[in-house]
VMD Tcl script that draws the C-alpha trace (Angstrom):
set ca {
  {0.00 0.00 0.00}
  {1.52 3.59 -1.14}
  {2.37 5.84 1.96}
  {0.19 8.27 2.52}
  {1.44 11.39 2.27}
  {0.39 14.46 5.38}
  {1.88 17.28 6.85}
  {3.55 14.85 9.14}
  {5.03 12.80 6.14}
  {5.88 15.15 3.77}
  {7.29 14.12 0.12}
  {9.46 17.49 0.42}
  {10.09 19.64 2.78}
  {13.71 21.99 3.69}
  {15.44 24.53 1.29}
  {14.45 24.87 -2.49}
  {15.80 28.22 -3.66}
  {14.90 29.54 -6.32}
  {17.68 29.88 -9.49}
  {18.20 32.60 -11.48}
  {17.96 32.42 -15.20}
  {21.59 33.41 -16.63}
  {21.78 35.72 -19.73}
  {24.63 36.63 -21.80}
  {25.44 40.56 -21.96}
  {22.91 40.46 -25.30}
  {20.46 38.89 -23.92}
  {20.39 35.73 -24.50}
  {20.11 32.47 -22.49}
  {23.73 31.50 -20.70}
  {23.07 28.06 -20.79}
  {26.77 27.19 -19.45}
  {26.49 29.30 -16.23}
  {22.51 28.30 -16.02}
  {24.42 24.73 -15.38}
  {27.15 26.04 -13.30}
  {24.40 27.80 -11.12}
  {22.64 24.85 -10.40}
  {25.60 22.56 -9.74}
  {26.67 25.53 -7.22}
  {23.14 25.16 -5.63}
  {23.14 21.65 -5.17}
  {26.90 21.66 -3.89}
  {25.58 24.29 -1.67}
  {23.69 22.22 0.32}
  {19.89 22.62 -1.43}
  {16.65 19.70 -0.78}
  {15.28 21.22 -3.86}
  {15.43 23.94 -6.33}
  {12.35 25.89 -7.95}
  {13.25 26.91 -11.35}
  {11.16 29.80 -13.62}
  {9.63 31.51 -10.59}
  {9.38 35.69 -10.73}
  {12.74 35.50 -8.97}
  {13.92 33.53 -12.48}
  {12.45 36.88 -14.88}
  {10.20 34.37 -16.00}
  {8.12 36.73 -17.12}
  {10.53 38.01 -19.46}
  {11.03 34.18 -21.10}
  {9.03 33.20 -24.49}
  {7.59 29.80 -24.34}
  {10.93 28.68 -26.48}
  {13.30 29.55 -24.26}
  {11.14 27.96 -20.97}
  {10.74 24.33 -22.62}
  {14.78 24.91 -23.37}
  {15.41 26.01 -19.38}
  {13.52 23.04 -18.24}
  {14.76 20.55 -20.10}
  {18.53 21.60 -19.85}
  {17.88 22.23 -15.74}
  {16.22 18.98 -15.58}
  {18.54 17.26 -17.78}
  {21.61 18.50 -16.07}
  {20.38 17.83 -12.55}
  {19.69 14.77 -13.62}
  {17.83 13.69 -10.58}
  {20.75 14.83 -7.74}
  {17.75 17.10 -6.25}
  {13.82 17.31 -6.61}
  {12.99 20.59 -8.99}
  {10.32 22.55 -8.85}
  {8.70 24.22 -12.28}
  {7.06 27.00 -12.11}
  {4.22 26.98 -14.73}
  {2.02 30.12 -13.81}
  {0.21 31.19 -16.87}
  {-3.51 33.20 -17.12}
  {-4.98 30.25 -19.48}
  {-6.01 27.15 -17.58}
  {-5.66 25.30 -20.63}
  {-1.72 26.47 -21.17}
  {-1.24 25.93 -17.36}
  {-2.70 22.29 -17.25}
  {0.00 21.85 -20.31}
  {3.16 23.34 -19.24}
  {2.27 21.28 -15.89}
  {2.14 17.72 -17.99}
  {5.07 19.01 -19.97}
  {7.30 19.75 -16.43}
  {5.79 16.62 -15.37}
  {6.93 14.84 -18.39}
  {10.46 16.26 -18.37}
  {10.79 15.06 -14.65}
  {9.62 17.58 -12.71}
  {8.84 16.71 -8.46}
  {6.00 19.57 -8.76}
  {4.70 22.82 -10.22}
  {4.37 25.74 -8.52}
  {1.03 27.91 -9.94}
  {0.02 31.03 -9.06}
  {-3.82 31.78 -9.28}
  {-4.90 33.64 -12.65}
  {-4.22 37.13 -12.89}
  {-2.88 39.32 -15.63}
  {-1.69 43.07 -14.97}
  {-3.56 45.60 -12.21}
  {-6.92 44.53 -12.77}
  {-7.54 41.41 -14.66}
  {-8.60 39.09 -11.33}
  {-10.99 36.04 -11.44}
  {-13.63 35.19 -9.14}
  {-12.75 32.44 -6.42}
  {-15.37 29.53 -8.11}
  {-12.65 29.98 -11.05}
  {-10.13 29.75 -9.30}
  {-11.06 26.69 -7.52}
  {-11.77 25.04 -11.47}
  {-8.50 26.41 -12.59}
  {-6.15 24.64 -10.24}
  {-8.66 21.66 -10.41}
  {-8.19 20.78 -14.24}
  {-4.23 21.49 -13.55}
  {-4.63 18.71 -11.18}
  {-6.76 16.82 -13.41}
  {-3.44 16.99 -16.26}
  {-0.51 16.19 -13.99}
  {0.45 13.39 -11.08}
  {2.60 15.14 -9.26}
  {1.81 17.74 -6.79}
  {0.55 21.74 -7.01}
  {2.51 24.53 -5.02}
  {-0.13 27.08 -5.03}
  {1.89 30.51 -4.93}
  {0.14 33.24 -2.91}
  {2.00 36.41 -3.36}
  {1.07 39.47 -3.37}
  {2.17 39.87 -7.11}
  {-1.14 38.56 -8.46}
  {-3.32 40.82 -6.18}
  {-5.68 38.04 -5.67}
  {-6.88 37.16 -2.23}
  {-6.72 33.70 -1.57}
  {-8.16 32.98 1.71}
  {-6.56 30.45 4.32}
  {-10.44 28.77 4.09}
  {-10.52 28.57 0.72}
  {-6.87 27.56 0.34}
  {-7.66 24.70 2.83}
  {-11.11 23.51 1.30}
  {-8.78 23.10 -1.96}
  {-6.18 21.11 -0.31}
  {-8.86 18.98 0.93}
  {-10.54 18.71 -2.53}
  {-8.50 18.63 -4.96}
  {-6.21 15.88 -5.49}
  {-2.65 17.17 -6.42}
  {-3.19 20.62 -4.89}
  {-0.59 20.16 -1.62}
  {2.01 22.38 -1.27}
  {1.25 26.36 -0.36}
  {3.90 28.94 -0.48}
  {2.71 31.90 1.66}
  {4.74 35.12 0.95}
  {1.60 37.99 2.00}
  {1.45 39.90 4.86}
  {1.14 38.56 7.94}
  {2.30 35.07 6.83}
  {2.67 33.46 10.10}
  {-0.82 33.84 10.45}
  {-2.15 32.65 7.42}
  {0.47 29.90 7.79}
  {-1.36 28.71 11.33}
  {-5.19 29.19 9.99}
  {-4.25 27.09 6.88}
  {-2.94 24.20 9.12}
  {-5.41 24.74 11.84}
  {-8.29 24.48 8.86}
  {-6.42 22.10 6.11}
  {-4.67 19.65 8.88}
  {-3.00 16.70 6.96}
  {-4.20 17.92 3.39}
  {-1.52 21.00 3.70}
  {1.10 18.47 3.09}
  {3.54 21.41 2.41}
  {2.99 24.61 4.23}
  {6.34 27.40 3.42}
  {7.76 30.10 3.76}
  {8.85 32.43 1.06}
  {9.63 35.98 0.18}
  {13.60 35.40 0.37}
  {13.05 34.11 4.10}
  {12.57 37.69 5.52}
  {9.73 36.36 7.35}
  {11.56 33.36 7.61}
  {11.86 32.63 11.89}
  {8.25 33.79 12.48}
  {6.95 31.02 10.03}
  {8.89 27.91 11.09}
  {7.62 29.22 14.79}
  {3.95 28.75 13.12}
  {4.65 25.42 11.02}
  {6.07 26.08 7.67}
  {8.20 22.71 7.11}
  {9.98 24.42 3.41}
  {11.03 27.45 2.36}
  {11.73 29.12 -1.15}
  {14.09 31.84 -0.68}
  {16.71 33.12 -3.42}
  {19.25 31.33 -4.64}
  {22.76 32.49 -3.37}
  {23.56 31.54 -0.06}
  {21.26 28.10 0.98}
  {24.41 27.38 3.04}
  {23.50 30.25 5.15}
  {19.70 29.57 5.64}
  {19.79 26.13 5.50}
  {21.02 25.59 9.25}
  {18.65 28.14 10.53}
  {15.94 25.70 9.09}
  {17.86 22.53 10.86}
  {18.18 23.55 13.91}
  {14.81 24.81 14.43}
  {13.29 21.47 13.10}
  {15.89 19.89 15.68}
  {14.30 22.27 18.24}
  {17.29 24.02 19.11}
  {15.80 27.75 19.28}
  {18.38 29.51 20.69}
  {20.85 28.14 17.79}
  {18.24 28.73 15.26}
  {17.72 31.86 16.61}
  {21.28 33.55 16.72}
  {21.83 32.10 12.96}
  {18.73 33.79 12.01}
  {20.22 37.32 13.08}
  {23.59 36.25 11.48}
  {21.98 35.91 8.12}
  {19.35 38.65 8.47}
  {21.34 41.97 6.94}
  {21.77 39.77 3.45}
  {18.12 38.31 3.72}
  {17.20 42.48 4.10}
  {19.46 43.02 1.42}
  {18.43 40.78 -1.40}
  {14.33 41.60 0.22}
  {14.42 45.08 0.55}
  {17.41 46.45 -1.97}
  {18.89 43.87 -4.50}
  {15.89 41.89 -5.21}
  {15.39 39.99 -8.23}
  {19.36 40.21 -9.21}
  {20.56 39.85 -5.85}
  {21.21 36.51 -6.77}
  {22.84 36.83 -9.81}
  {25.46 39.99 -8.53}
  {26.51 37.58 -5.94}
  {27.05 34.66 -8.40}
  {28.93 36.77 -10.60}
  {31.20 38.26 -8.22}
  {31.90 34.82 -7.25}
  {32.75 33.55 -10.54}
  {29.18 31.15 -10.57}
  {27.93 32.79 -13.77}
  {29.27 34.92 -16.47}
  {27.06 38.00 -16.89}
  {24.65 38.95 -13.75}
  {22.31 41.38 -15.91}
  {18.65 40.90 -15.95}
  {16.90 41.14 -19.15}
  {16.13 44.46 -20.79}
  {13.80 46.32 -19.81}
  {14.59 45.37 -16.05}
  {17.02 47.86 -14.84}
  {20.02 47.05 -13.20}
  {21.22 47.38 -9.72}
  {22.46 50.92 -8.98}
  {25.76 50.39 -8.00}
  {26.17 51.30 -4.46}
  {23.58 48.99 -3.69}
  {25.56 46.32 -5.27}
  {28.35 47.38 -3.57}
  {26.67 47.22 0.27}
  {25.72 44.00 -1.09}
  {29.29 42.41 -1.51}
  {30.25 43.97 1.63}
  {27.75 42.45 3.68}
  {27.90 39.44 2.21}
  {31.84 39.11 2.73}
  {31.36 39.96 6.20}
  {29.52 36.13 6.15}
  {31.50 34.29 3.95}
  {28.99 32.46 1.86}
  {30.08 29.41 -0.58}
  {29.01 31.48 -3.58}
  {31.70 33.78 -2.86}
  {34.36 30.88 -3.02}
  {32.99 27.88 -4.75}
  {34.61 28.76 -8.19}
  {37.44 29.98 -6.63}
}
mol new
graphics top color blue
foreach p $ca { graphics top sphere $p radius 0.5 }
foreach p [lrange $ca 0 end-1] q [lrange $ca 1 end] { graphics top cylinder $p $q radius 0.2 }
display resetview
């Protein structure tokens, strides 16, 4: 008889950042440092990675280039870690089918945000509810439902939970909105074993606060695991104190990439540790101003993170 998989026996669970996509300096997809990014991420102590998320500019991809990035990531992984594909698209249909194709590629799960497009395209909760069904109705492997406050949609812990309960594949919840602690405790206190996979997100700024109220993952950026990963261990080990002081270690580069780097955070830090070639995003995303970049390095030498070494 298969296990039966709960909150107490999750599939997946621990650190799956989420990895950059790698252009050259025209533009174009880096596929060699895409490679050496992930093989830095996995040496860097990952349980997972997430690939094609926001934090990935996959919004700046065409549907080319994202079957190419998740066949090559998949490919070159090759099975050392479970990956997560991000297949967040308006269309149910197109959703249901980039989910079999990630599934099909060997993907562990898809992470799907609900259906929004711009400031004011939103869809009404019933919708909602049949849109992540028929993605669940495509695919075998399990739904991250995304709920961040880039869609502007309001997805209720109730509702969240009555999906969890209801739809098969729908699991795994990655709660990056304010007050995520809170939503984090309703959702379990409402979903129980059907939230198989309640995290943390939002580049672990809320990161200490959410493990207190259950989160068992987290999907942070992709640049120093090695740091946030034993913040995560210890606090699963119950070791507070430890878990604790590591947090505050780690905290000014969580600020930094949350609050000033962002998206390329990731990418400035690779590059200046000889990960990847070129850290620009793609045009029209500006880049980093400069003294930003630089209070970046600083702090970040200050903790002496693998991706500041590992091609060294």
């Amino acid at each position: 008889m298969p296990a039966t998989h709960s909150l107490q026996n999750p599939r997946y669970r621990g650190i799956f950042p989420v990895v950059p996509t790698t252009f050259h300096e025209d533009g174009t997809l880096d596929l060699d440092s895409q490679k050496h990014c992930l093989d830095f991420m996995i040496d860097a102590g990952v349980d997972g990675v997430c690939i094609l998320a926001n934090f990935s500019e996959q919004f700046s991809l065409s549907d080319a280039e994202r079957e190419v990035l998740t066949r090559t990531s998949l490919e070159h992984v090759a099975g050392r870690v479970p990956v997560i594909v991000t297949t967040t698209h308006y269309g149910t249909r197109v959703c249901a089918e980039r989910s079999r194709a990630a599934q099909d590629m060997g993907a562990a799960m898809v992470m799907v945000m609900p259906p929004y497009h711009g400031a004011t395209f939103r869809v009404p909760e019933a919708q909602i509810y049949e849109f992540y069904a028929r993605v669940s109705d495509a695919i075998r492997i399990p739904i991250m439902v995304q709920d961040a406050p880039a869609s502007g949609t309001v997805l209720s812990a109730p509702f969240l939970a009555r999906m969890a309960q209801e739809i098969e594949n729908l699991a795994y919840f990655k709660i990056e909105v304010p007050g995520a602690a809170s939503k984090l405790r309703e959702l379990i206190r409402l979903g129980g074993d059907a939230i198989e996979g309640p995290w943390d997100g939002e580049e672990a700024i809320t990161l200490l606060a959410d493990l207190d109220a259950g989160a068992t993952g987290a999907m942070t950026g992709g640049a120093f695991p090695d740091g946030i990963r034993p913040i995560i261990e210890a606090h699963r080990q119950g070791d507070m104190d430890q878990a604790f002081a590591l947090y505050q270690r780690w905290l000014p580069l969580i600020n930094h990439e949350n609050r000033q780097g962002g998206i390329l955070t990731a990418k400035a830090l690779m590059k200046e540790g000889g990960v990847i070639a070129c850290e620009a995003g793609r045009h029209p995303f500006p880049a980093m101003h400069s003294e930003v970049r630089r209070g970046l390095i600083d702090v970040a030498r200050r903790l002496d993170p693998l991706v500041l070494r590992w091609a060294r």
